[in-house]
N, C-alpha and C positions, 0 to 999 in steps of 0.2 A: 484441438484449438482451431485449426482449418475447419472441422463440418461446424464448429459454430459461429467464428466470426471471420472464417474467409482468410484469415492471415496465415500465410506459408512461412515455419518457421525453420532456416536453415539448419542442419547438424552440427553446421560450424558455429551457429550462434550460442547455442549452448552451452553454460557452463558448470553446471550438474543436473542431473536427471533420477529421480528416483521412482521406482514402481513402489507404490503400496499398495497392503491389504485389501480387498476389495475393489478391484479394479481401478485405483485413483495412480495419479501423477503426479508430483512434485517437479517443478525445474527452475532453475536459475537464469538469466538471459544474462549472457557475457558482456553487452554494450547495450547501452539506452543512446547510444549515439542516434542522428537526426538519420533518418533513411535505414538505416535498422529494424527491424521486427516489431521492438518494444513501442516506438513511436507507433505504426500501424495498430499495432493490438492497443494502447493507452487509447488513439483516436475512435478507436468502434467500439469498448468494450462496455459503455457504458447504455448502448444503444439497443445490447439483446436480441439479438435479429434471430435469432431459434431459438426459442425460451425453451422448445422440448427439450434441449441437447443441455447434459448439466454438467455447466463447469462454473469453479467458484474460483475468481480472478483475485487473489492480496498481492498489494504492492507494499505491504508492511517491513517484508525484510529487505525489502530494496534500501541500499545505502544512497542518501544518508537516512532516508525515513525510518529505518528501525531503530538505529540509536534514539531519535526525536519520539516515537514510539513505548519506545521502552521507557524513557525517561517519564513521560505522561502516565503510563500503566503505572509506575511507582510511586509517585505522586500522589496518584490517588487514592493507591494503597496504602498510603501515609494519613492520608487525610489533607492534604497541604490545597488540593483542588477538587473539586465539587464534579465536573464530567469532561468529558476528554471525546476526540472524535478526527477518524483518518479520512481524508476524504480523496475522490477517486485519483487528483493530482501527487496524492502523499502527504499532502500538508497536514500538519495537524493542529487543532485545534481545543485550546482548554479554557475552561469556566474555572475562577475561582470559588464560586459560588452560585447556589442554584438561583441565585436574583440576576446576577452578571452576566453581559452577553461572551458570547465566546470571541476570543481573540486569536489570531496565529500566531502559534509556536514556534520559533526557529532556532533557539538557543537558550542555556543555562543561562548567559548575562539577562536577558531581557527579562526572566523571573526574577533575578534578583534586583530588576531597578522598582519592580513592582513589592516590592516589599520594605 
């Protein structure tokens, strides 16, 4: 994470870390608190500063975004919504249909006042 976007991420900020297959990384950051790691990394990471260096950045399982996440992926699995989309703040975003624009997501009530 430091050779590609420069952010030194504490031991202490960590709150799982997994090695996988192929030389990849998995980790959890303990606090998205302001002055934190996560802040740093959210601010640059959209920016690419060594595109050689390959790391693939999801803030999908970040609470609450995964729940919001999950729920959209089901959805559409259902049929109930047309396309869905995380974007780099977490927010997410669904189409009811491929004519409609996308709106944000941020809870089960707000679908159902749409219905």
């Amino acid at each position: 994470v430091y050779r590609k976007y420069e952010v030194d991420i504490q031991p202490q900020e960590f709150k799982v870390l997994h090695r996988l297959p192929g030389d990849r990384i998995i980790f959890v950051l303990h606090s998205r608190l302001p002055g934190w790691s996560f802040e740093h990394l959210i601010r640059v990471m959209n920016s690419n500063p060594r595109a050689a260096v390959k790391i693939y950045v999801s803030i999908q399982l970040f609470e609450p975004f995964s729940e919001l996440f999950y729920i959209a992926r089901r959805l559409k699995s259902h049929k109930s919504i047309s396309y869905y989309r995380l974007d780099e703040n977490g927010y997410t975003f669904i189409a009811l249909n491929e004519q409609a624009r996308a709106f944000k997501f941020t809870s089960l009530e707000q679908l159902a006042q749409l219905q």
